[in-house]
Z-matrix of the N, CA and C atoms (Angstrom, degrees):
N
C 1 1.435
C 2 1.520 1 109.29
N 3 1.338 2 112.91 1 117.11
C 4 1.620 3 105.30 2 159.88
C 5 1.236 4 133.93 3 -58.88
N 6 1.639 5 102.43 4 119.80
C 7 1.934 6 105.52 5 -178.54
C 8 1.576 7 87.02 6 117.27
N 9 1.011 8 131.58 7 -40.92
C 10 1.731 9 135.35 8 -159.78
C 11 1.387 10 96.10 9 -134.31
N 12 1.642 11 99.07 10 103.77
C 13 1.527 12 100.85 11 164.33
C 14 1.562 13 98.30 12 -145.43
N 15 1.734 14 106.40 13 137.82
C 16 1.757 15 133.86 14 -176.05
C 17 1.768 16 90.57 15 -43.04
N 18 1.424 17 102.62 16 103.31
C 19 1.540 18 104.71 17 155.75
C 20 0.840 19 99.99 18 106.74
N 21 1.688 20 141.65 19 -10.31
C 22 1.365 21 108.22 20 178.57
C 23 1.431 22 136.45 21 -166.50
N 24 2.046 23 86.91 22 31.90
C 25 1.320 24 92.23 23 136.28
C 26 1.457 25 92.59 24 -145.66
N 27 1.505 26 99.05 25 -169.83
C 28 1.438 27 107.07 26 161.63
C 29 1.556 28 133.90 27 -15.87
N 30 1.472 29 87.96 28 -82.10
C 31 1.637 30 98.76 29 -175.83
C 32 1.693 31 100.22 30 -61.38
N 33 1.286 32 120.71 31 36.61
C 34 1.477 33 104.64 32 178.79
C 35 1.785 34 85.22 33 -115.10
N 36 1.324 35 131.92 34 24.54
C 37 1.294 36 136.19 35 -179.00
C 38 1.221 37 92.84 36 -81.23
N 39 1.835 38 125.32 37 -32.02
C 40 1.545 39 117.45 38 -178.78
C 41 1.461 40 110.39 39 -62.52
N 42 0.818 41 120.33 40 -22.55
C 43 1.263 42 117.98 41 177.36
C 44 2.048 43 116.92 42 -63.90
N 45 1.367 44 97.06 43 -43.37
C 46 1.167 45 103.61 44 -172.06
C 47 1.552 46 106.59 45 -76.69
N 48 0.919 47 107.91 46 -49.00
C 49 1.779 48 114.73 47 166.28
C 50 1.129 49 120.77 48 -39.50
N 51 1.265 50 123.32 49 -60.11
C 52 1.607 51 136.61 50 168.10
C 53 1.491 52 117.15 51 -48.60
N 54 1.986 53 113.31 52 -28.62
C 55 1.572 54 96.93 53 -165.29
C 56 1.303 55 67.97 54 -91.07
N 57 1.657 56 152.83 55 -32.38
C 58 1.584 57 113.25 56 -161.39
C 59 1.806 58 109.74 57 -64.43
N 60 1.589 59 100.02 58 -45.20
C 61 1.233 60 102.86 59 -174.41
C 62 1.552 61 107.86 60 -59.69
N 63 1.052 62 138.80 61 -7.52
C 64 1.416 63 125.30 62 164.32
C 65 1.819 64 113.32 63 -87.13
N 66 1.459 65 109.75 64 -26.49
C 67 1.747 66 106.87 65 174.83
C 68 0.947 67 110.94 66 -72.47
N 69 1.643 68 130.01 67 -46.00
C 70 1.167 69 120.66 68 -139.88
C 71 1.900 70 99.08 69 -114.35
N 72 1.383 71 121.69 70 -12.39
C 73 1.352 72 135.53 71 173.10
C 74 1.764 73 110.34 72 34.87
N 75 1.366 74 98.08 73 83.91
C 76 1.648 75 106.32 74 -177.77
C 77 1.315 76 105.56 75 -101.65
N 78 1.266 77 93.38 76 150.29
C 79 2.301 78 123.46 77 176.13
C 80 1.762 79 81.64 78 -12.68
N 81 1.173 80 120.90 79 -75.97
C 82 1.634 81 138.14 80 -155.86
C 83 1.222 82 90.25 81 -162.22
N 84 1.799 83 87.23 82 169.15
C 85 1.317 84 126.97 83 173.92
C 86 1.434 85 123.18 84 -138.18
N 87 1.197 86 122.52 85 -179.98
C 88 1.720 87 111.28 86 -173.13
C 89 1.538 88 102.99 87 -157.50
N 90 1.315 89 112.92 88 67.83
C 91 1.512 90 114.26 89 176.82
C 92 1.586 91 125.18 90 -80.88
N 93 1.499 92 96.77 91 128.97
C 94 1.696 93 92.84 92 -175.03
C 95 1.416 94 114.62 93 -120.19
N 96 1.512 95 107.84 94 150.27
C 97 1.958 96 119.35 95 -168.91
C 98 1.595 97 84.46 96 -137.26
N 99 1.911 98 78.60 97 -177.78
C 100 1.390 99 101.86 98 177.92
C 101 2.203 100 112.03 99 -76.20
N 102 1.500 101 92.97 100 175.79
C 103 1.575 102 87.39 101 -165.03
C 104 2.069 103 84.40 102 -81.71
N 105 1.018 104 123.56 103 -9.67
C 106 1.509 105 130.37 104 -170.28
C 107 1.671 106 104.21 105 -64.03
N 108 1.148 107 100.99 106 -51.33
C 109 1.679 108 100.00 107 170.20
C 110 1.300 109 110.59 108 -54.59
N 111 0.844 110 144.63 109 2.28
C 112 1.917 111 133.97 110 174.71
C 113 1.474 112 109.33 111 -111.31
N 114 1.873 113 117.64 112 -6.13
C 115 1.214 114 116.09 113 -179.57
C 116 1.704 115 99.94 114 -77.68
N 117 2.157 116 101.08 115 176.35
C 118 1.618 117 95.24 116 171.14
C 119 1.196 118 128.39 117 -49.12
N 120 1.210 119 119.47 118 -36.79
C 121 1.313 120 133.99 119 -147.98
C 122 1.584 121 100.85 120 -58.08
N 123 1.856 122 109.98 121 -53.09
C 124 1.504 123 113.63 122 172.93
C 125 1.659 124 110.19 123 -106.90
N 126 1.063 125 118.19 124 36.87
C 127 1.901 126 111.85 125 165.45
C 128 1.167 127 110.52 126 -40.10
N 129 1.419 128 118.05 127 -65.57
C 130 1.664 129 128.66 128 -167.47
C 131 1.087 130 102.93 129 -71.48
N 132 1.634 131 144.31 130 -29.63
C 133 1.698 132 125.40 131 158.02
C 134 1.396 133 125.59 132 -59.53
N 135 1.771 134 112.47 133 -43.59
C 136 1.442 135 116.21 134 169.39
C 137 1.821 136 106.47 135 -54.22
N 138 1.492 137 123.59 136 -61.47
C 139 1.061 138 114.39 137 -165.07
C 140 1.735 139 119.61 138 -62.33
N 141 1.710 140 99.49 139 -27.27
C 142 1.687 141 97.63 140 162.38
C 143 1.460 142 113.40 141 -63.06
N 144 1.289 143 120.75 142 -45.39
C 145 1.596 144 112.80 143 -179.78
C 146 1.755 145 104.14 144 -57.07
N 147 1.374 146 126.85 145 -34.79
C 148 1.378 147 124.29 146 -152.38
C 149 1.986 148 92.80 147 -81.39
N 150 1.287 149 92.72 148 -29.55
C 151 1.337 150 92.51 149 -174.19
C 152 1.642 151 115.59 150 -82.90
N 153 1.411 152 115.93 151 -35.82
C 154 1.388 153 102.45 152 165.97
C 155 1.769 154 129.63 153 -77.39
N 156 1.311 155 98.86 154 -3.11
C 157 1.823 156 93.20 155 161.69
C 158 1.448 157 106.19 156 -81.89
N 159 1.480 158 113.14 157 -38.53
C 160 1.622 159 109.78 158 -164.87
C 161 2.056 160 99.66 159 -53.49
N 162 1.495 161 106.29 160 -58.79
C 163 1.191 162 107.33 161 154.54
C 164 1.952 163 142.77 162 -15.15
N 165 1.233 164 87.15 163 -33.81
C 166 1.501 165 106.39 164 -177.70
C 167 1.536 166 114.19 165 -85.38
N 168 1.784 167 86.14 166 -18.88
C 169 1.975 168 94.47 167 -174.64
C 170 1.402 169 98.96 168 116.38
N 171 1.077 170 120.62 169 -48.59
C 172 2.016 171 104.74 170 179.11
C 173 1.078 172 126.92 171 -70.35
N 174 1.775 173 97.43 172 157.93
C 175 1.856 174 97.52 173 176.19
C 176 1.496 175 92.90 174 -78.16
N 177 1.603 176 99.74 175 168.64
C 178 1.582 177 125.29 176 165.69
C 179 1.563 178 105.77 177 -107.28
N 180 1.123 179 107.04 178 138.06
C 181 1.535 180 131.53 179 167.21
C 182 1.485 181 109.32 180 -143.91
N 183 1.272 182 96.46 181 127.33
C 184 1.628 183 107.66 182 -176.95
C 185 1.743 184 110.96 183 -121.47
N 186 1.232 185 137.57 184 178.93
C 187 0.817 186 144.36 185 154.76
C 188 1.896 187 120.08 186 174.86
N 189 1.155 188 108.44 187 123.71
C 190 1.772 189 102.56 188 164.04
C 191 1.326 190 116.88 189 -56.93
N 192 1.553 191 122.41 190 133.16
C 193 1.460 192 132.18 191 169.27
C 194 1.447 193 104.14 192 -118.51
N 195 1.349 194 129.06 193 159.80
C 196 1.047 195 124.69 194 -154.95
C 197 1.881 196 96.64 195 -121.09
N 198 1.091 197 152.88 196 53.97
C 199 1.435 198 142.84 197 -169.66
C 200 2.039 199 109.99 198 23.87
N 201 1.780 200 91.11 199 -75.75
C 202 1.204 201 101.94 200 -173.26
C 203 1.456 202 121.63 201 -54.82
N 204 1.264 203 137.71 202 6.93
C 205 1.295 204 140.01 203 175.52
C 206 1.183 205 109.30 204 -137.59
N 207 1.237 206 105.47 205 58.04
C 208 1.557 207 143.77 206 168.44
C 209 1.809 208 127.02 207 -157.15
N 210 1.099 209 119.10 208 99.86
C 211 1.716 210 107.83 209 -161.18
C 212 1.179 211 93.22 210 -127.54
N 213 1.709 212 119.03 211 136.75
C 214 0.787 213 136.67 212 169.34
C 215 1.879 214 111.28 213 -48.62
N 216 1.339 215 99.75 214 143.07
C 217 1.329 216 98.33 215 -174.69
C 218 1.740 217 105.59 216 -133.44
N 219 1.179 218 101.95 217 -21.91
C 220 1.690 219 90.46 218 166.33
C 221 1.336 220 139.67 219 -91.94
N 222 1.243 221 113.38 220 81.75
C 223 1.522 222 141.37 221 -170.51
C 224 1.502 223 104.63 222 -96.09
């Protein structure tokens, strides 16, 4: 995938995530990125990532959350 390559950068953490989530195959998972991965620029990387969990056996559910419309409340 361009932008995401195993080893060497960052986003090559999907990689590492994915081989656990393929050894260890849990109930679910809940992986989180930037809202930038869902723009054009990376469609075809998000939809390769969307497609190799579906692969794994899980559904995909996605959605943008915003930080700020979320506030800590246990003070």
């Amino acid at each position: 995938m361009r932008g995401i390559e195993k080893g060497q950068t960052r986003s090559g953490l999907y990689y590492e995530g994915y081989r656990i989530l393929k050894e260890k195959k849990p109930s679910y998972s809940i992986i989180e990125n930037v809202k930038n991965l869902t723009s054009k620029r990376f469609k075809s990387e998000f939809e390769y990532m969307l497609n190799d969990i579906k692969e794994l056996g899980y559904n995909n559910y996605w959605k943008i959350l915003n930080a700020k419309d979320y506030r800590n409340t246990t003070k």
